[in-house]
Structure formats: structure tokens, C-alpha cells
TORBA-375833 format. One line per 2 residues: number of its first residue (from 1); their letters; for each residue y negated, z negated, x of C-alpha. Coordinates in nm, 2 decimals. Example, Ala and Ser with C-alpha at 12.3 -4.5 7.8 and 13.67 -1.06 7.14 Angstrom:
REM residues 2
1	as	0.45,-0.78,1.23  0.11,-0.71,1.37;
//
This chain:
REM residues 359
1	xx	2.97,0.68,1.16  2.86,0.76,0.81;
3	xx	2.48,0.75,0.91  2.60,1.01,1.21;
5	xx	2.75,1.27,0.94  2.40,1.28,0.79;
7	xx	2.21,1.39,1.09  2.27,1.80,0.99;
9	xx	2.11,1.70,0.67  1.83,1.57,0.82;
11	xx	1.75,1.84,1.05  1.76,2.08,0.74;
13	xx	1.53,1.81,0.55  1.25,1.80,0.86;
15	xx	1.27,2.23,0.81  1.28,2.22,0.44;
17	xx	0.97,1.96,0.41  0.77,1.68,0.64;
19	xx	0.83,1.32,0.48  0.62,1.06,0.48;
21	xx	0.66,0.77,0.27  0.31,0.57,0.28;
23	xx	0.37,0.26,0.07  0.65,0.05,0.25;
25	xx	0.67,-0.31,0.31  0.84,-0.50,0.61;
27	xx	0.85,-0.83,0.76  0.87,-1.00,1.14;
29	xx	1.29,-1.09,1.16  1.15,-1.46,1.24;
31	xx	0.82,-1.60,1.10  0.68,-1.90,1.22;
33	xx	0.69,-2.20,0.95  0.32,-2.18,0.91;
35	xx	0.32,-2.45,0.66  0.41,-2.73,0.93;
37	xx	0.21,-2.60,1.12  -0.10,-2.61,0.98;
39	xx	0.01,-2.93,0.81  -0.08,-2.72,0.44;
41	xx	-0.03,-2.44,0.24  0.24,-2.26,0.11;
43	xx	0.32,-2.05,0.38  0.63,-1.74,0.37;
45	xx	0.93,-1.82,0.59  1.24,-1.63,0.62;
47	xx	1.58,-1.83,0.64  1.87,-1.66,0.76;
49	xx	2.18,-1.70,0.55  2.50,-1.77,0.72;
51	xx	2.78,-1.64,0.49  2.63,-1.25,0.48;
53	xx	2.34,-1.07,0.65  2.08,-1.16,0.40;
55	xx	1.78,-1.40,0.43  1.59,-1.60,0.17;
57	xx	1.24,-1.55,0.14  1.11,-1.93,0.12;
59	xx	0.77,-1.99,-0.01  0.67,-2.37,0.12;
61	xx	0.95,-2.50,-0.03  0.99,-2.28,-0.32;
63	xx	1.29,-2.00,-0.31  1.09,-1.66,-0.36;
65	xx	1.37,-1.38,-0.31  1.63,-1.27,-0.11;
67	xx	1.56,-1.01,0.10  1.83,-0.74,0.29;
69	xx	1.80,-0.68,0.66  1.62,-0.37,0.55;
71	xx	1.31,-0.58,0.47  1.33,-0.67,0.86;
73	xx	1.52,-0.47,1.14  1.37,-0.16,1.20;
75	xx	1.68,-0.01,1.32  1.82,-0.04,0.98;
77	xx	1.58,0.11,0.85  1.56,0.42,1.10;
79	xx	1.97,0.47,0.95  1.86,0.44,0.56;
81	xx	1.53,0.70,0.63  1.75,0.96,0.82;
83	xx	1.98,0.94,0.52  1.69,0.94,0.24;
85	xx	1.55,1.23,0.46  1.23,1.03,0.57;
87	xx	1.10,1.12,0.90  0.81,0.89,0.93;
89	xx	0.74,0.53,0.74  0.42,0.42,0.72;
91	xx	0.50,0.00,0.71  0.28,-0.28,0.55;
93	xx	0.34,-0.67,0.49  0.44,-0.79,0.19;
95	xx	0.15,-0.90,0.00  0.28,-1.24,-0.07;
97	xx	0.18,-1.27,0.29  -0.25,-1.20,0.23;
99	xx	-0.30,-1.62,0.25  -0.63,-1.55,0.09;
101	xx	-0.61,-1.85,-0.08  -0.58,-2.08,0.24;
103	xx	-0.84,-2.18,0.48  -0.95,-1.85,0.64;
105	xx	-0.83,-1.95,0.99  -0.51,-2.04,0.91;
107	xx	-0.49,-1.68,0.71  -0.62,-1.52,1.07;
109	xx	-0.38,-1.69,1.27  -0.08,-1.54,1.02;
111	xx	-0.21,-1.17,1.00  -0.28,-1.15,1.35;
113	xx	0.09,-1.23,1.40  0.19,-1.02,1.13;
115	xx	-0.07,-0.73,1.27  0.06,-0.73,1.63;
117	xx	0.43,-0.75,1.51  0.40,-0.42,1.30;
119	xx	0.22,-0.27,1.63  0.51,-0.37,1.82;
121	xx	0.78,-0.20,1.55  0.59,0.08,1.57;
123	xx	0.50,0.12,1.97  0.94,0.10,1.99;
125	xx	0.97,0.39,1.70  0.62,0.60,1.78;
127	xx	0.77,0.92,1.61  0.91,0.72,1.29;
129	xx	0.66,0.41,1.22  0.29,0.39,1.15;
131	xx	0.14,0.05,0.99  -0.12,-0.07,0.81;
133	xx	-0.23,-0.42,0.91  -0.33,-0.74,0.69;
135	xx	-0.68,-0.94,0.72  -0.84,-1.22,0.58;
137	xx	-1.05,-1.15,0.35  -1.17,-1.50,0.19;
139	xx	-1.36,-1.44,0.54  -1.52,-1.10,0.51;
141	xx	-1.68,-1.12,0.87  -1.38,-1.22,1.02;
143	xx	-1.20,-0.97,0.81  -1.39,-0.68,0.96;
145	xx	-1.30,-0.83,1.31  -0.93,-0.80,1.26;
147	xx	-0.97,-0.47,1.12  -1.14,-0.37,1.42;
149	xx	-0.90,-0.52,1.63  -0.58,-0.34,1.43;
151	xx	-0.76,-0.01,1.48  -0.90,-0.04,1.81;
153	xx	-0.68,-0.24,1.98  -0.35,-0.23,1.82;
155	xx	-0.41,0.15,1.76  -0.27,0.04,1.37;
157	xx	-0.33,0.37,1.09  -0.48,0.19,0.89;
159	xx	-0.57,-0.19,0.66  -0.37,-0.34,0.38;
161	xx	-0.61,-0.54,0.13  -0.53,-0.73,-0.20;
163	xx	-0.68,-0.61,-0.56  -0.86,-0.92,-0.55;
165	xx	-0.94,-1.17,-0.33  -0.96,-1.54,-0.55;
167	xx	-1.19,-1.51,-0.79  -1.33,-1.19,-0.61;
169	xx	-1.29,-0.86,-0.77  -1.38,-0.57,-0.53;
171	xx	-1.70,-0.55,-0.60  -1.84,-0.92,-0.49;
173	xx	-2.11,-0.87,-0.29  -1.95,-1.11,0.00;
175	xx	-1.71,-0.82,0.08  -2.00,-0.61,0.20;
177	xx	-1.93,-0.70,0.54  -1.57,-0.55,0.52;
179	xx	-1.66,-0.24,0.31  -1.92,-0.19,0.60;
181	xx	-1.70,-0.17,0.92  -1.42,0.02,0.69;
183	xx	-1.68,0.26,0.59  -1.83,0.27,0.97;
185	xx	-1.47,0.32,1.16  -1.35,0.54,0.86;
187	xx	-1.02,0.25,0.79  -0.78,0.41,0.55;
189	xx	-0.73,0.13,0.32  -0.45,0.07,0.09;
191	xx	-0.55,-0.16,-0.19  -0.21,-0.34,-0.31;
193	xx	-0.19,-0.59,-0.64  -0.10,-0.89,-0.61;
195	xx	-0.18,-1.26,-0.71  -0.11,-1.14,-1.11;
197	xx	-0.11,-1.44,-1.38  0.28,-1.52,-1.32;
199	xx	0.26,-1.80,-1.66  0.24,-1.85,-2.00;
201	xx	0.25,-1.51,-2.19  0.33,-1.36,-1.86;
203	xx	0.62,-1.59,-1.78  0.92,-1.37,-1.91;
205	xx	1.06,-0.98,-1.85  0.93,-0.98,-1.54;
207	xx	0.60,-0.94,-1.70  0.38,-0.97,-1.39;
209	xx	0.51,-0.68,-1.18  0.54,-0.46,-1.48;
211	xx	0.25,-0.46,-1.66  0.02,-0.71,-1.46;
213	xx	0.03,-0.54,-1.08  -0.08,-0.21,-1.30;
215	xx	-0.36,-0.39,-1.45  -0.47,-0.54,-1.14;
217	xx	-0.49,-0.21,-0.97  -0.67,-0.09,-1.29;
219	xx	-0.93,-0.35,-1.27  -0.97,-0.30,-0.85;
221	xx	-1.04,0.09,-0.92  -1.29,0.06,-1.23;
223	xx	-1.52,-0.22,-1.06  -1.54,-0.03,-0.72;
225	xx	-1.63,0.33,-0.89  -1.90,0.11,-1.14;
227	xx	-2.06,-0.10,-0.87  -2.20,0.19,-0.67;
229	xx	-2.00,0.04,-0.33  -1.90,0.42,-0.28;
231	xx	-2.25,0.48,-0.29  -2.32,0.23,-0.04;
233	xx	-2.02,0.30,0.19  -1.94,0.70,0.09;
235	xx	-1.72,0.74,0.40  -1.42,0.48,0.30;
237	xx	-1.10,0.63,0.27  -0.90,0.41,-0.03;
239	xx	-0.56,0.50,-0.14  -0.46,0.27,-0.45;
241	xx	-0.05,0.23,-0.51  0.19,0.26,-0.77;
243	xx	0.01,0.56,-0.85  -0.36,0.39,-0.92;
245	xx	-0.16,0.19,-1.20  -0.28,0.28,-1.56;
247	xx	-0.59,0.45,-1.42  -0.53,0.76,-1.45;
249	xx	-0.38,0.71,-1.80  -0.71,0.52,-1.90;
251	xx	-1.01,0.74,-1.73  -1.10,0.90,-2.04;
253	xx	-1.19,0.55,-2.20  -1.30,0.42,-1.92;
255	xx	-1.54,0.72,-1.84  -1.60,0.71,-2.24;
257	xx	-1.70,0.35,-2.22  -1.91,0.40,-1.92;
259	xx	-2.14,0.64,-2.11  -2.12,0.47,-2.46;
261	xx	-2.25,0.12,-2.30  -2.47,0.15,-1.97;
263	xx	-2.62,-0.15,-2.11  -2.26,-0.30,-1.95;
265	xx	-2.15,-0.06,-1.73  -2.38,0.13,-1.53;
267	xx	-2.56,-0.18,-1.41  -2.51,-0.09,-1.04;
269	xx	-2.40,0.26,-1.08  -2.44,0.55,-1.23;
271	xx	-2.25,0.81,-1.14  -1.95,0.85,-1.41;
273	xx	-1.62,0.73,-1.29  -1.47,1.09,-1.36;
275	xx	-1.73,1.22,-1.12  -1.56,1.05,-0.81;
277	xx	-1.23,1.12,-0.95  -1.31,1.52,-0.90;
279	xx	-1.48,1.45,-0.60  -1.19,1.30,-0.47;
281	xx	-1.31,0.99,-0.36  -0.98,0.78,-0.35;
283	xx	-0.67,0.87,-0.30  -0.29,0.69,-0.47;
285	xx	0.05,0.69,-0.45  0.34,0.81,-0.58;
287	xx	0.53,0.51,-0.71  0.49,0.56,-1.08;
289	xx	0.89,0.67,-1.20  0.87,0.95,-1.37;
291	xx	0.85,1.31,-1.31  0.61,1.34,-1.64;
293	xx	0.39,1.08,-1.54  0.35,1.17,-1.16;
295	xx	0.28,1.57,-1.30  0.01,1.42,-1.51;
297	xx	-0.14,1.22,-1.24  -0.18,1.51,-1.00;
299	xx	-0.35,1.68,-1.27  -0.62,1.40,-1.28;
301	xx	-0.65,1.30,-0.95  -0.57,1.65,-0.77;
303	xx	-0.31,1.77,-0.54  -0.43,1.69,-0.24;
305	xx	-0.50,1.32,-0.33  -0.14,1.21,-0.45;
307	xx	0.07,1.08,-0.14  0.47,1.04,-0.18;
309	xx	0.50,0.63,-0.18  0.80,0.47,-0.26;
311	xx	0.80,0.06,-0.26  1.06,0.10,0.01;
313	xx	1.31,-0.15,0.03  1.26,-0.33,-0.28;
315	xx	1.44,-0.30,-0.64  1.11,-0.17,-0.81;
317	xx	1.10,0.08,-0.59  1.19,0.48,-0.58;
319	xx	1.56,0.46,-0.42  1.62,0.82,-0.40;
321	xx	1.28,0.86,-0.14  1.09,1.16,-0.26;
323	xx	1.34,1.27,-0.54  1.03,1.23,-0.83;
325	xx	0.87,1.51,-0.58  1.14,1.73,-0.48;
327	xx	1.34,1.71,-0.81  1.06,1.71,-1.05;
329	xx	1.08,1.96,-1.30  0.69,2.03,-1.38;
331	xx	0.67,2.15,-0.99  0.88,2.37,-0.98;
333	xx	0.89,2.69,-0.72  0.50,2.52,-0.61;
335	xx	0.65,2.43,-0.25  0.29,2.39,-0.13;
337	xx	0.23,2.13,-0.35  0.52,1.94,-0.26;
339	xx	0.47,2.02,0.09  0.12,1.78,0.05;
341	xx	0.26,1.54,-0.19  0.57,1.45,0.09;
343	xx	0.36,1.44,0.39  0.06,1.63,0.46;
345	xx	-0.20,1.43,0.21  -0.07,1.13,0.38;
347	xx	-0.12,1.23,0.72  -0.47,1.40,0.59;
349	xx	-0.54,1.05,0.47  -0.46,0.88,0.77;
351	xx	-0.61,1.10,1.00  -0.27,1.21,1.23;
353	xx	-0.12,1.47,1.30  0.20,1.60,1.24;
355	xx	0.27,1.76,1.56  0.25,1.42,1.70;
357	xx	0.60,1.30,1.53  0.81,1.63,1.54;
359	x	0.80,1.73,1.89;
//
């Protein structure tokens, strides 16, 4: 087969460099229709298209996307990664999934089964699949429980959270509960926009995913650096995606603004925002789609805190996995760094080791 003429490629590609892409999404192939279920909400479920492989993602009763069998079957996923040159996905939910705006026991009842599905996928494919597992956080006790259970139990890598929870940024005091047992156990923690302002001047040009998941992931850094919860909880391990959104872009007015106003800013904190940044306190993503922009965040955030992400298998995503790293201009002949930015600062972040998925 085509995928079988690759496999030279790939041998050459494990040699050459260690890939890891740490922001992918996937779903269960069959997902219980929560909604009737719990009698409410607006719950994801897929439906299987009879005229081609696809499936329609179906909000309640609301059309969402189409989806390929990428977004589902692991095997055809294992066939795209050998040809991308991926040896190892690190797999999430899609965020549409988080439910943190239903009744915290229905939201439990879907991440569990979304949590031990991914630790099924990846108990099958041990050498290509790690996961990061969903919890409710309207619930922040109950939150920290699941965690718990993903790390303990389900021997997951790691916790998927939203950049807000309702009207929660990440700095409400109600999530201390969660920052605690994340902080305790050490949970890598991928924060993930979602839930942006979808109407009115955000209604057209796909407004909300282009400039409004940035935002969000903006706002989700700035209020955790200024309300002193790394203080609190200096042991958590954050990594923030599409490459920290504008952060990095807007550090010096946000560190400016931190030291013109303390009156506003440095209510609960003091340390300046830049001061974790070169610490190295949180960690992002690579997803930002351009070799200029991804040279200038590793020179604010540091090389050993930018992890190769892609947004696999989705149309906003980095098709050619790892090409803004390999192929990018501004690094070239610095194979160490790329060496870290396709695989080793994600395993660093998530505490495995290599050796565990190439022999």
C-alpha cells in the first residue's frame, strides 16, 4: 500500500529526530446521546454518514461539523503519523466536549467516558498514544477526583482544562481545590480556549477561532501569572496552546501595565509577569503558523519551553506535522533546538521517557 512505501521514511525520520506532537484532539467512534439521556443539555454526538466514511458532529440537535475518520479510528491515524513522520501523539477531547456549563454530574458521567476511552486507545497503541483527560470543573472537588483518577488509575499523561470555566476565569478562588491536587500530583495541564463569544461582532470570518481562541488564551495566562496561584501552587506544570495565543506578542504591555498600575494589577501578586516567563513557569505550543512568529516566541518563552503542537486533524491545524520546526528558516543548522522543540520538551513536560516508545 501507499502508507507501506512510507515506512523507510519513517525509520530515517525516528534517526533524524523524536516526534511528538502534544496538542491533538480525538473522539470515541460512538458516543452515547447524552442529551436523552440526561433528559437536557446540549450534549456532542457523532452520526455516521452512510454515503462516505464521514460523520457529522451533532450538537443536541444542532449540526456542528463534519468530522473525517481521522478524528476517530486510531488506526487511521497510526497510517497518517507514520507518513507525517510522527512517532508518538499525545491525544485530547475536543473541547466542545468540557460540559462545564451542564449540571456537574452529568459533565462527570461524559468525561469519565471520554477519560477511560482515551486510556483504552492508548493501552492498544502504548508506543504511539499518550492522552490527556477531561474534568469537570464547574465542580472543582470533583474535578480534582477525576484527575486523580486519570493519573492514578487510568495511568493518563496528563489533564485537559478550558481557558475558562462560565463566568470563571482561572483565577476564581473556587478552583483552588483543582490547582491544589494538580500542584500536589505534579498534573501536566494543557489549558485549551474554548467557549469564545460566537455572535454579534464575532459572528462572521470565522471570527471566534481566529482572533477570539487567541484572546481567551491571553486572558487565561495574564490572570493566573497576576493572581499569585503560581505562588500558591509553584509545582503545576501548564502548557498553553496555539503557542500561548497573543501572549507572547503582548508581554511587554502587559508586564508594562503591571508596573504602571499596581493599584489594578498587583492586587494578589507581585512578582512581574516577565519574571515567570524567564523562570519558565509555563510552558506552550507550537501551533502559531509561521516560521517568524514561532522563532519569536522561543525567544520569549525559551527553548526548552516551546513543544511541537499541531491541532491534529483539523483544518486550523499544521498539516505538514512539524514542518514550522524542521523547515523553519531562523533555526537553521541548531539541530539541538529542534531536537527539544519536536519531542524532548514535550516528554520533559510530561514526565516520560523516550526510551519507553522506541524500543
Amino acid at each position: 500500500s501507499g502508507i507501506m512505501s512510507e515506512q523507510p521514511e519513517k525509520k530515517s525520520h525516528v534517526q533524524r529526530s523524536f516526534t511528538v506532537d502534544f496538542h491533538t484532539h480525538i473522539l470515541p467512534k460512538d458516543i452515547p446521546h447524552f442529551s436523552k439521556k440526561f433528559g437536557s443539555g446540549a450534549y456532542i454526538t457523532l452520526r455516521h454518514k452512510e454515503d462516505s466514511e464521514n460523520a457529522d458532529m451533532y450538537k443536541g440537535d444542532t449540526f456542528f461539523r463534519e468530522i473525517e475518520p481521522n478524528c476517530w479510528d486510531a488506526d487511521v491515524r497510526i497510517q497518517q503519523m507514520d507518513v507525517l513522520g510522527v512517532d508518538v501523539q499525545v491525544l485530547s477531547t475536543v473541547p466542545v466536549m468540557f460540559a462545564y456549563n451542564e449540571p456537574w454530574e452529568n459533565a462527570l458521567e461524559v468525561a469519565k467516558f471520554l477519560n477511560d476511552d482515551l486510556a483504552a486507545t492508548c493501552n492498544k497503541y502504548p508506543k504511539r498514544f499518550v492522552a490527556v483527560g477531561s474534568v469537570p470543573l464547574q465542580n472543582p472537588e470533583v474535578a480534582a477526583d477525576e484527575a486523580r483518577r486519570c493519573m492514578e488509575e487510568l495511568g493518563l499523561a496528563g489533564i485537559q482544562i478550558g481557558s475558562h470555566i462560565n463566568e470563571w476565569n482561572l483565577d476564581a478562588p473556587e478552583l483552588e481545590p483543582f490547582w491544589k491536587v494538580a500542584n500536589d500530583l505534579e498534573i501536566p495541564v494543557l489549558v485549551h480556549p474554548w467557549d469564545m463569544k460566537l455572535d454579534g461582532r464575532f459572528s462572521k470570518y470565522w471570527a471566534p477561532w481566529l482572533v477570539g481562541m487567541p484572546m481567551e488564551t491571553t486572558l487565561s495566562i495574564m490572570t493566573l501569572l497576576m493572581s499569585g496561584v503560581l505562588e500558591r501552587h509553584p509545582k503545576l506544570r501548564l502548557c498553553f496552546a496555539h503557542g500561548g495565543g497573543s501572549f507572547a506578542y503582548t508581554l511587554g504591555r502587559i508586564n508594562h501595565g503591571f508596573t504602571a498600575r499596581p493599584d489594578l494589577c498587583q492586587q494578589e501578586c507581585t512578582v512581574e509577569p516577565k519574571e515567570y516567563v524567564k523562570k519558565g513557569s509555563f510552558w506552550v505550543d507550537s501551533a502559531v503558523h509561521d516560521d517568524g512568529a514561532l522563532d519569536f516566541l522561543v525567544s520569549v518563552m525559551g527553548e526548552d519551553r516551546v513543544m511541537l503542537g499541531s491541532d491534529y486533524p483539523f483544518p486550523l491545524g499544521e498539516q505538514q506535522v512539524g514542518k514550522c520546526v524542521r523547515d523553519n528558516e531562523h533555526f537553521e543548522g541548531q539541530d539541538d533546538r529542534k531536537k527539544k522543540l519536536l519531542g524532548r520538551n514535550c516528554f520533559d513536560f510530561l514526565k516520560l521517557n523516550e526510551k519507553d516508545f522506541t524500543e
